[in-house]
N, C-alpha and C positions, 0 to 999 in steps of 0.2 A: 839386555841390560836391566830391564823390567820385565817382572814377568808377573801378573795378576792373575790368580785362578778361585774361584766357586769364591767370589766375592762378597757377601750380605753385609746389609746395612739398614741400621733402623733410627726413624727419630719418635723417639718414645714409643708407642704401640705402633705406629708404623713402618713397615715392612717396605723400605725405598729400594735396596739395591737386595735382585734373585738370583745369585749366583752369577758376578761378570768374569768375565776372564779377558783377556787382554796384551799383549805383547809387543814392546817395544824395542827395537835394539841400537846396536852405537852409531851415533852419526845418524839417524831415524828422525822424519818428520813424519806425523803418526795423526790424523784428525779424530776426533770421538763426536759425533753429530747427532744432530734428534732435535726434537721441538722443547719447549722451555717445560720444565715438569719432569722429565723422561726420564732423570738422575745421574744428567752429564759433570753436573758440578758437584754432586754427593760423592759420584766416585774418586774424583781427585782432591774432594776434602778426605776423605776416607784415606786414598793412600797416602794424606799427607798425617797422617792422623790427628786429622781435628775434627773427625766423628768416628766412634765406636765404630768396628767392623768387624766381621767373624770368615776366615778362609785364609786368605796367603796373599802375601807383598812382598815377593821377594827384588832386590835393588841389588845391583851388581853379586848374586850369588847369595845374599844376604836376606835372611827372613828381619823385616821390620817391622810388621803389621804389629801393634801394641805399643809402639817406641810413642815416645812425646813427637811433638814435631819439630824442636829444635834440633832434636838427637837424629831428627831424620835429612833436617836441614845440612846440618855438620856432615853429614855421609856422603852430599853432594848433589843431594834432591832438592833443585829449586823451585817455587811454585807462585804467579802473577798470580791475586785471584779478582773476580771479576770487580770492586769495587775500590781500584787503583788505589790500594793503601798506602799512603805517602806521610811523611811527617811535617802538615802543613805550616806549621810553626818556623820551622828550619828552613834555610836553603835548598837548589839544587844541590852543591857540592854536598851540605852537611850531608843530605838524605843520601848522596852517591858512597860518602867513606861509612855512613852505618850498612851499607851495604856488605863491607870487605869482611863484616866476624871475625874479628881479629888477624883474618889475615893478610901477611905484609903482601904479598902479590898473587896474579894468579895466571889464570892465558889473558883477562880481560886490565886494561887499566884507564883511569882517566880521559888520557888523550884519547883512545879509542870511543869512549863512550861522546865525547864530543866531538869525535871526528865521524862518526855512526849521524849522532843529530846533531849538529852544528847550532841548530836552535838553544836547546840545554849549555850550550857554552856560550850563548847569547844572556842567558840566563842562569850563570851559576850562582850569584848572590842574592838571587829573586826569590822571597819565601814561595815554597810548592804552593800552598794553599790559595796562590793568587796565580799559575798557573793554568792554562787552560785545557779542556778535557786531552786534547790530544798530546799535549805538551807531558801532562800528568802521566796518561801513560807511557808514552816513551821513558820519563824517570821509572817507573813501578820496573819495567822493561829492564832499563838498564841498573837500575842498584841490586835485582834479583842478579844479572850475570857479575856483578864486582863479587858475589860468592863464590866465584867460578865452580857452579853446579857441572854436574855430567849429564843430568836431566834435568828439562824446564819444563813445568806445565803450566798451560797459559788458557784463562780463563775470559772468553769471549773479548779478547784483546782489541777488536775492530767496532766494538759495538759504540754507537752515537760520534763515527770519529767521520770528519769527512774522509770524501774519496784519495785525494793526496795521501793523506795522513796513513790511510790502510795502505797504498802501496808502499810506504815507507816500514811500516810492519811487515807487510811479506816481505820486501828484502832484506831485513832485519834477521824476519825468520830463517832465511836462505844463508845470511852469512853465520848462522849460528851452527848449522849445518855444515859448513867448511871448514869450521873450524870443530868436527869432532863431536858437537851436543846433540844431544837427544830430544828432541820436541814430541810434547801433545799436547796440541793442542784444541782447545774445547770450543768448537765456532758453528755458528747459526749461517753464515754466509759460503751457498756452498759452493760459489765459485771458487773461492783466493783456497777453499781447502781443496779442492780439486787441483789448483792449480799450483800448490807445492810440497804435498803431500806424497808419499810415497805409498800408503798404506789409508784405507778410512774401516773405521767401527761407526754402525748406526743403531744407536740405543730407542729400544720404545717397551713402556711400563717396567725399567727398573733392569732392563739386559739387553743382550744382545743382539738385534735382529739379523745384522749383517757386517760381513769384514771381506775388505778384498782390496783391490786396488783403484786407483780414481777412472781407469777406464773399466772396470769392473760394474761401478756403482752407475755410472751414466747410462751405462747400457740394460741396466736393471730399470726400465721406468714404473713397475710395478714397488718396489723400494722405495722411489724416490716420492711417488706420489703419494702412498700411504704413512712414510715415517718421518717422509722432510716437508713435501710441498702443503704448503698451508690455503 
């Protein structure tokens, strides 16, 4: 469904992303791992094109690398990023119907998003901006799927949330998966990636160091200790 190859990417003279490649396919829970710096979140601003990139993005057979990102949006590319952009002003609900881009329905609606978190429908008339971290991101979470993307990327979704709250994201990410979506997602925490992941990439200085599977990666403790454990 995605397919990333000889990836580059720069912020101003700097030369962040050396050539990534990357492969996701349908129904795919996909991690991309590394320590903070490595340029896990460059790459999926890059495929969402909101940084310059030079090599190939192609999305369902589809070269996009160069599109805007709403053009990338519209194709079906959804993308959380790490700083739960929400529209603190509005409502739950408001922030869940800007979610739909115009459209009337999709696989996801309403009552699912509040039957997923029952909180959020505790709180549909509560402006976001007086939500709390965890609450936020489950919105960010769920008005990305009222786009009914084909793929979701999700930017360190677990991070500052309590321990609840994360296992409610891994299931989260589980049923987004039975229902057909493509995740990558981008996490420092490498148990819950291990533990729902089908596939991990571990980036260190800007590519690739390793791809394989989560008993792949466990069993590599040379890996683990030089690109993850801090």
């Amino acid at each position: 469904m995605l397919k990333v190859s000889n990836l580059h990417a720069y912020y101003g003279k700097s030369h962040v992303l050396h050539g990534v490649d990357l492969n996701i396919g349908k129904g795919e829970i996909v991690s991309l791992l590394g320590r903070n710096g490595v340029g896990r979140s460059t790459t999926v601003k890059t495929i969402m094109g909101m940084v310059e990139g030079q090599g190939s993005v192609r999305f369902k057979d589809e070269e996009i690398l160069g599109l805007k990102s709403y053009q990338i949006a519209h194709k079906g590319l959804g993308y959380v990023p790490e700083n739960r952009d929400i529209f603190p002003t509005l409502t739950v609900e408001q922030n869940l119907i800007l979610g739909l881009k115009g459209k009337l329905a999709g696989r996801w609606s309403m009552d699912d998003m509040y039957q997923m978190f029952p909180r959020l429908k505790e709180r549909e008339h509560t402006q976001a901006g007086v939500l709390s971290g965890g609450e936020q991101q489950m919105l960010t979470l769920c008005r990305t799927l009222m786009g009914d993307p084909d793929l979701i990327m999700i930017d360190e979704p677990t991070e500052g949330l309590a321990p609840k709250i994360v296992e409610l994201v891994a299931e989260y990410l589980q049923e987004l998966k039975n229902r057909g979506i493509s995740v990558l997602l981008v996490e420092q925490k490498l148990a819950i990636a291990l533990e729902i992941s089908q596939r991990v990439y571990v980036m260190g200085h800007g590519q690739i160091v390793f791809e394989g599977t989560p008993a792949d990666l466990r069993a590599n403790s040379q890996i683990r200790k030089e690109w993850l454990e801090v």
